[in-house]
N, C-alpha and C positions, 0 to 999 in steps of 0.2 A: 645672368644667373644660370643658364643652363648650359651655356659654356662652360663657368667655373665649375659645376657640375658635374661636368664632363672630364675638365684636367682633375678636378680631386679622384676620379671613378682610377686614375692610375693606381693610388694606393689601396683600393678596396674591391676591385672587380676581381672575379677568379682569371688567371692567370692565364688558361686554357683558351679564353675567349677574348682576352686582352689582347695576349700578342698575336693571334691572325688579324685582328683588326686594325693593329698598326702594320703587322709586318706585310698582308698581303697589299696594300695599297702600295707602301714601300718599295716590295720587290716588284710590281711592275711598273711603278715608275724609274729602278734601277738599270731592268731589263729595257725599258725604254732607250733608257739613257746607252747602252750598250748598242742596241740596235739601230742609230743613230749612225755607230763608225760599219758597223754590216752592213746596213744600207749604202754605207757609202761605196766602201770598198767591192762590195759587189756590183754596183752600178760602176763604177770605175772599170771594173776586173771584165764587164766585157762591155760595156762600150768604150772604152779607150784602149785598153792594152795590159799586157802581165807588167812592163818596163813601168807605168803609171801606179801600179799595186807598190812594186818597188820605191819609185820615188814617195809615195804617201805612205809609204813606212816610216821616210829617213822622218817624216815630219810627227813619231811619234814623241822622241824626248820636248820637243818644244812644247806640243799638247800635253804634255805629262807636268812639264815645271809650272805650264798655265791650270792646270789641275791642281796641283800643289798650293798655289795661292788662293786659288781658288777655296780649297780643303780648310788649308788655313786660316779663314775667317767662316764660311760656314758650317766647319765640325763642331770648332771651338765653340762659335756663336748658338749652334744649336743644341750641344751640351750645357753650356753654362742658363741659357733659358728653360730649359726642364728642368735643371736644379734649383733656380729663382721661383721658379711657379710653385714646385716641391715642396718650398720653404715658405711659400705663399706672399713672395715679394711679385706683384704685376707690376709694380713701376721700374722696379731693376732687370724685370724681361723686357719692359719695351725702349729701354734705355741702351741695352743689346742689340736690338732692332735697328736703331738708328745708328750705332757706330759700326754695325757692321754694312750698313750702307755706306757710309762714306768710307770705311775701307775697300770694299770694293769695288765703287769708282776709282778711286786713287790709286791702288795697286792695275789694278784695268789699264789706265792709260800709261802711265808711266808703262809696265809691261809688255805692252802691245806695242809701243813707239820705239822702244831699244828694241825689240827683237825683228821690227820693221828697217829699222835704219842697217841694224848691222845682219842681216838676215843671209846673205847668200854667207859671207864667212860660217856663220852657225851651219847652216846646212853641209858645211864641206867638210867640215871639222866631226860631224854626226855620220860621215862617210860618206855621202853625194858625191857623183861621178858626172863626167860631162852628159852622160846620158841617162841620169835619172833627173839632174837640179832642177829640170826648168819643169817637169813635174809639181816637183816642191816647192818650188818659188811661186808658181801659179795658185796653189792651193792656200799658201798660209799668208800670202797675200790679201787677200777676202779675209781669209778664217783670224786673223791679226786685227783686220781692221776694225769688228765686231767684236774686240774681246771684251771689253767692257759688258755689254750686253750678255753674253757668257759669264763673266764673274756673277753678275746681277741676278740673271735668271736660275742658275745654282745655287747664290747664299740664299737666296728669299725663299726658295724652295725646298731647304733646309728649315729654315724657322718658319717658315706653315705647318709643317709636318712634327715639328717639335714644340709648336704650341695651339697642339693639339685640330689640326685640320690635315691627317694623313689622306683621306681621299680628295680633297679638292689640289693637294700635292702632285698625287698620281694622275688626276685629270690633267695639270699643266704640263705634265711631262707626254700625256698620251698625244694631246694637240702637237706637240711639237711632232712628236714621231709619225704623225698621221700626215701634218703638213710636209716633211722631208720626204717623205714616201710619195706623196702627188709632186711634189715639184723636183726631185733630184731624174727622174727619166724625162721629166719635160725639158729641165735644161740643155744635161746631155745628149737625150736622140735628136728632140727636135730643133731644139736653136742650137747644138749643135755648139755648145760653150764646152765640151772636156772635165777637164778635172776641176776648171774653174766652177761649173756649173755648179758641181757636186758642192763647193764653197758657200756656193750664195744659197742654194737652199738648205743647208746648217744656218747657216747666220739669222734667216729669213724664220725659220721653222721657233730658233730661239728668240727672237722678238716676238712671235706668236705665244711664247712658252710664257716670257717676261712680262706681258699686259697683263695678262692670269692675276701673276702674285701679287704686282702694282695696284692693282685694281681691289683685291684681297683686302689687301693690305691698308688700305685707302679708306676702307670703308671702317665706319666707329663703332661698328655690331660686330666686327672680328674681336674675339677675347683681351689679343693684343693687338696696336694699328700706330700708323704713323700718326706722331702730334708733333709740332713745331721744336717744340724745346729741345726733344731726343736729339737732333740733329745738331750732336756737339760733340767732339773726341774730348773723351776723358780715358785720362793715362790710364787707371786700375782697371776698365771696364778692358780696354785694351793691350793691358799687359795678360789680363786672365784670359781672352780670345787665342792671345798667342802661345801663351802657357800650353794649353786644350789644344787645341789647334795644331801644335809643333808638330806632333805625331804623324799624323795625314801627311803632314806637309814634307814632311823629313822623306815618308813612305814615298812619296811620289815623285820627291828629289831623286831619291837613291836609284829608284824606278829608269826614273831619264840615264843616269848615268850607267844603269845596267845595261839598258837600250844601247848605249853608244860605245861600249863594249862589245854588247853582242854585234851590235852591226860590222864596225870594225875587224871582229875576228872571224863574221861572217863571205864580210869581203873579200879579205884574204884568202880564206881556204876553200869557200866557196863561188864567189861574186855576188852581183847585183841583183840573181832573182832568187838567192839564199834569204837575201835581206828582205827581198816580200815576203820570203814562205811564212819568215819570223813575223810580218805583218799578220800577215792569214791566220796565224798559228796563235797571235794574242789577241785578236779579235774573238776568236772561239774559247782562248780561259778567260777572257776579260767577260764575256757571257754568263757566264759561272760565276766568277767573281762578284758580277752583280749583284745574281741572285743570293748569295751570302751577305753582299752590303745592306741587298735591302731588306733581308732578316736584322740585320744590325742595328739599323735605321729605325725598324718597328722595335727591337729590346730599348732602345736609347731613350726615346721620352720615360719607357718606365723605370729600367734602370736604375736612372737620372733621378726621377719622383720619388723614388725607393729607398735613393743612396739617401739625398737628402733629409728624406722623412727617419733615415736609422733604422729602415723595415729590411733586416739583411734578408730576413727568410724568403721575403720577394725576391729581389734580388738575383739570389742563388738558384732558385728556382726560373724564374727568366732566361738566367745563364743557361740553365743546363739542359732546356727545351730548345735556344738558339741553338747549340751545341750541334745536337742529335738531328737538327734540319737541315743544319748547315754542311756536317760530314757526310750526310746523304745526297746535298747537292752537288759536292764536289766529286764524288765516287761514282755519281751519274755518268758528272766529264770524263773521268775516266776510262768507263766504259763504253763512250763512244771514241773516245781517242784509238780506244783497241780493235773494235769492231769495225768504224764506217769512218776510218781517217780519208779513204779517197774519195767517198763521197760528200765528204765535208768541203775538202779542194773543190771538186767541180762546180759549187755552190759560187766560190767568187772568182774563175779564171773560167773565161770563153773564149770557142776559138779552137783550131787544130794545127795551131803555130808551131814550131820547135819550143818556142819559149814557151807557149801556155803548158806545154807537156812534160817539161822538163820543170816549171815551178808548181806542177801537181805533183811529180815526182818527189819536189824537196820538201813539199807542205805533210806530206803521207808522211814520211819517213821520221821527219822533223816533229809532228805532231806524237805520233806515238813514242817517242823519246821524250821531248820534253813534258810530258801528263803522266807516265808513269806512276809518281807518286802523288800526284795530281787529289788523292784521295783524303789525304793529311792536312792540305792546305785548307779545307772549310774552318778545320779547328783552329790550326795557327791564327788565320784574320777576325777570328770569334773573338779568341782570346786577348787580340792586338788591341781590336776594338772595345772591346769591355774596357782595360784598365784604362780609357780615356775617357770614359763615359762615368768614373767614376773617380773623377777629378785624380786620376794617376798618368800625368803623360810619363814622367822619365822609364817607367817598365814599358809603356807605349812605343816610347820612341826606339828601346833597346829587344823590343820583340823584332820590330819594323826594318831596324838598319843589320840587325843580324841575317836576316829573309837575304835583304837585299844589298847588304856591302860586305858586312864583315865575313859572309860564309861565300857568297856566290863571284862577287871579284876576282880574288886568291883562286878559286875554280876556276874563274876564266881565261888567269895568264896561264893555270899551270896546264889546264886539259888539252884546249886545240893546238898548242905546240907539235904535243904527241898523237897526238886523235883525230887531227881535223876539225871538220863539219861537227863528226860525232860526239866530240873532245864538249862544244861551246852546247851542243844539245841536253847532252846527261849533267850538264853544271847545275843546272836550275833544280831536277828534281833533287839531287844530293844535296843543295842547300835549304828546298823544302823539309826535307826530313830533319836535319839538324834544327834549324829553326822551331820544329814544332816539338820538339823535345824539349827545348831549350823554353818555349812557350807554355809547357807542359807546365816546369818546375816552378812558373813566377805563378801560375794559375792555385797550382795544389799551395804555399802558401798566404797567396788570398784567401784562399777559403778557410783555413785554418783560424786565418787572425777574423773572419767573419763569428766564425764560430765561437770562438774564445770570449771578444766583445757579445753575443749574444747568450751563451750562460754567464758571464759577469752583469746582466743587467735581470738575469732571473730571480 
C-alpha cells in the first residue's frame, strides 16, 4: 500500500520536488554508467599505451549496436511500465517485467556469439590496423562473453527505476562503479592483464550491478516482482517494447555507424591515434550526455504517469524544467571544451612518448571542434526523449536518425575530402544544430495539440 502510494504521488506531488527525486538518483546512476568507459580508458591510457586508447575506440560501434538492444527493450519496457501503472494496470507492469527478461537473455546470447565468431572481420571493417586489432580483440573478447549479463543488469535497471525505486536504481549502478574502480588498477598494475584486465573488471563490477536488481526484484514487497506466469513471450506486450524502444535503438544504430565513419575518415586523414582522440573526445560528451539521460530517466516515470492519466499540464511542465537543466548541462560541456581541452587529454594519455603527445595534441584540437555547438544538444536529446515517453516513437525515431544519419553522413563524405581532420571534426556540430531545429518544430507542435486537447476538455 505505500508503494502504490508512492507511484500514484507521480500525478499529484508538486513537480519541483518530483523530478529531483527521480532525476537526481537517475543522473548519477547515468553518470555512473558513463564513468565506467573513463575509468576504463583512463586506466588503459596509462598503464598500457595511447596505441591501446586507439584500438578500444575501434571497439566503440560494437558497444554501441550492444547498447542499442540493449535500449531497445529497456526504454521501451520502462516506458510502457509507467504508463501501465499510470492507468493503474500492475498486472500488465509485471507482465513487461518478465518479457523483457527473456528478451534480454535471448537478444544477449544470440548477440554476443555472432559478434564472437565473426569478430576480428568486424573490427577491421570498423578500421583496425595491424597495430591496433589485437588491442580490440583482447577487450571485446571478455566484454562479449558477459554480454548477457550487460543486457540483464541495464533492462532491470530500467524497470526499478520506472516502477518506482529510483534510488535503490542509483545504488546498483554506484556498486558497480565503485567495484570497477578497486578492480580495473588491480588487474592492470598488478597482475599485470592489459587491456584485458580492464574487461574483466567491467564484466565483474556488472554482475555485482546484476544481483542488486535480481534480488530486487525477487523479492514480493517490491510494488512490482518476478511471479512464475510473467515468464511467457506474448506478441502485443512485445511488439509494443519494440514500438518504444525503436527510437533508442535506431539512436544507437546510427551512432555505431557514425563511429565507423568517423574512424574510417579518421584514418585516412589522420591515422590510428586520430581514432583514439575520437575515443577521448566521446568519453567526455558521452559524460554530458548522461547527465541529460538521466534528467530523462527521472521526467520518464512521470511523464509516462501523466501522459497516461491525460494530466497534459504535468507533463508540459515536466518538459520544460527537463529542458532548462538539460541546456544547462550541455553548455557546461561546452565551456570546458573551450577553456581546459588539454587538461582534459592529460586525464587519459600518460607518458612522454611521441605518441602520448601527439594524441593530446589531436584530443585538444579535436575536442574543441567537435563541442562547439555542443550547447544545443541538451535540447535536441530532451526533446528525442520525450516523444518516446509519450508513446510517439516515429517523431523519436526521425529527431534521432536526423542527429545521426540523415544530416551528419552526407557531412562526412562531403567535409574531409576537402578539410581533412578538420573536414570530419566540424560535421557533428553542423548536424547538432540542424537537428535541433528540426527537433524544435516537432516539440512546438506537441504542445499546441496538448494545448488544444486541454481547453477542449474545459
Amino acid at each position: 500500500m505505500k508503494k502504490q502510494i508512492s507511484t500514484l504521488s507521480l500525478g499529484t506531488d508538486p513537480l519541483s520536488k518530483l523530478l529531483p527525486r527521480y532525476a537526481i538518483p537517475a543522473i548519477i546512476a547515468m553518470i555512473s554508467t558513463s564513468l565506467f568507459n573513463i575509468i576504463d580508458s583512463i586506466f588503459i591510457g596509462h598503464g598500457v599505451g595511447a596505441l591501446a586508447i586507439s584500438g578500444m575506440a575501434l571497439t566503440m560501434p560494437i558497444m554501441n549496436i550492444a547498447s542499442a538492444f540493449g535500449a531497445l527493450v529497456g526504454v521501451g519496457a520502462a516506458a510502457i511500465t509507467s504508463i501501465r501503472l499510470g492507468q493503474g494496470n500492475k498486472r500488465a507492469a509485471e507482465e513487461v517485467l518478465g518479457n523483457a527478461v527473456l528478451l534480454n537473455i535471448t537478444i544477449g546470447i544470440i548477440f554476443g556469439g555472432l559478434s564472437l565468431y565473426f569478430l576480428d572481420e568486424i573490427l577491421y571493417f570498423f578500421g583496425a590496423s595491424d597495430q591496433t586489432i589485437g588491442y580490440a580483440r583482447d577487450f571485446m573478447h571478455v566484454i562479449l562473453a558477459g554480454n548477457v549479463v550487460t543486457h540483464l543488469y541495464l533492462g532491470l535497471n530500467e524497470l526499478m527505476r520506472a516502477s518506482g525505486y529510483p534510488h535503490k536504481a542509483m545504488y546498483a549502478m554506484l556498486l558497480s562503479v565503485a567495484v570497477n574502480c578497486v578492480l580495473n588498477p588491480l588487474f592492470i598494475f598488478k597482475f599485470g592483464w592489459g587491456i584485458q584486465g580492464s574487461a574483466f573488471s567491467t564484466v565483474i563490477a556488472q554482475c555485482c550491478a546484476l544481483s542488486v536488481s535480481l534480488h530486487h526484484f525477487t523479492r514480493k514487497s517490491s510494488f512490482i516482482h518476478f511471479k512464475r506466469d510473467i515468464f511467457r513471450f506474448k506478441g502485443s506486450i512485445i511488439k509494443n517494447i519494440i514500438s518504444i524502444g525503436m527510437a533508442p535503438f535506431l539512436m544507437n544504430i546510427c551512432t555505431s555507424i557514425v563511429v565507423i565513419f568517423v574512424n574510417k575518415a579518421l584514418k585516412l586523414h589522420g591515422g590510428d591515434l586520430n581514432i583514439g582522440a575520437y575515443g577521448v573526445i566521446n568519453r567526455v560528451v558521452m559524460l554530458f550526455i548522461m547527465v541529460v539521460l538521466g534528467l530523462n530517466q527521472g521526467m520518464q516515470p512521470i511523464v509516462g504517469y501523466n501522459y497516461g492519466a491525460k494530466q497534459y499540464d504535468r507533463v508540459l511542465k515536466a518538459l520544460g524544467i527537463t529542458l532548462v537543466c538539460a541546456v544547462g548541462v550541455t553548455t557546461t560541456g561546452f565551456l570546458i571544451s573551450r577553456f581546459l581541452p588539454r587538461e582534459v587529454a592529460m586525464l587519459f594519455v600518460g607518458g612522454d612518448s611521441a605518441e602520448s603527445k601527439e594524441l593530446i595534441e589531436a584530443v585538444t584540437y579535436g575536442m574543441k571542434s567537435v563541442m562547439v555547438m555542443f550547447w544545443l544538444v541538451g535540447f535536441q536529446v530532451v526533446t528525442g526523449n520525450f516523444f518516446q515517453y509519450i508513446g510517439k516513437p516515429k517523431r523519436a525515431i526521425i529527431i534521432s536518425l536526423t542527429r545521426q544519419m540523415i544530416f551528419l553522413v552526407p557531412l562526412l563524405m562531403i567535409l574531409p575530402p576537402k578539410f581533412g581532420v578538420t573536414g570530419v571534426w566540424y560535421s557533428m556540430p553542423i548536424a547538432d544544430s540542424m537537428s535541433a531545429i528540426l527537433a524544435a518544430i516537432f516539440l512546438v507542435l506537441q504542445v499546441r495539440n496538448f494545448r488544444r486537447e486541454m481547453a477542449e476538455r474545459r
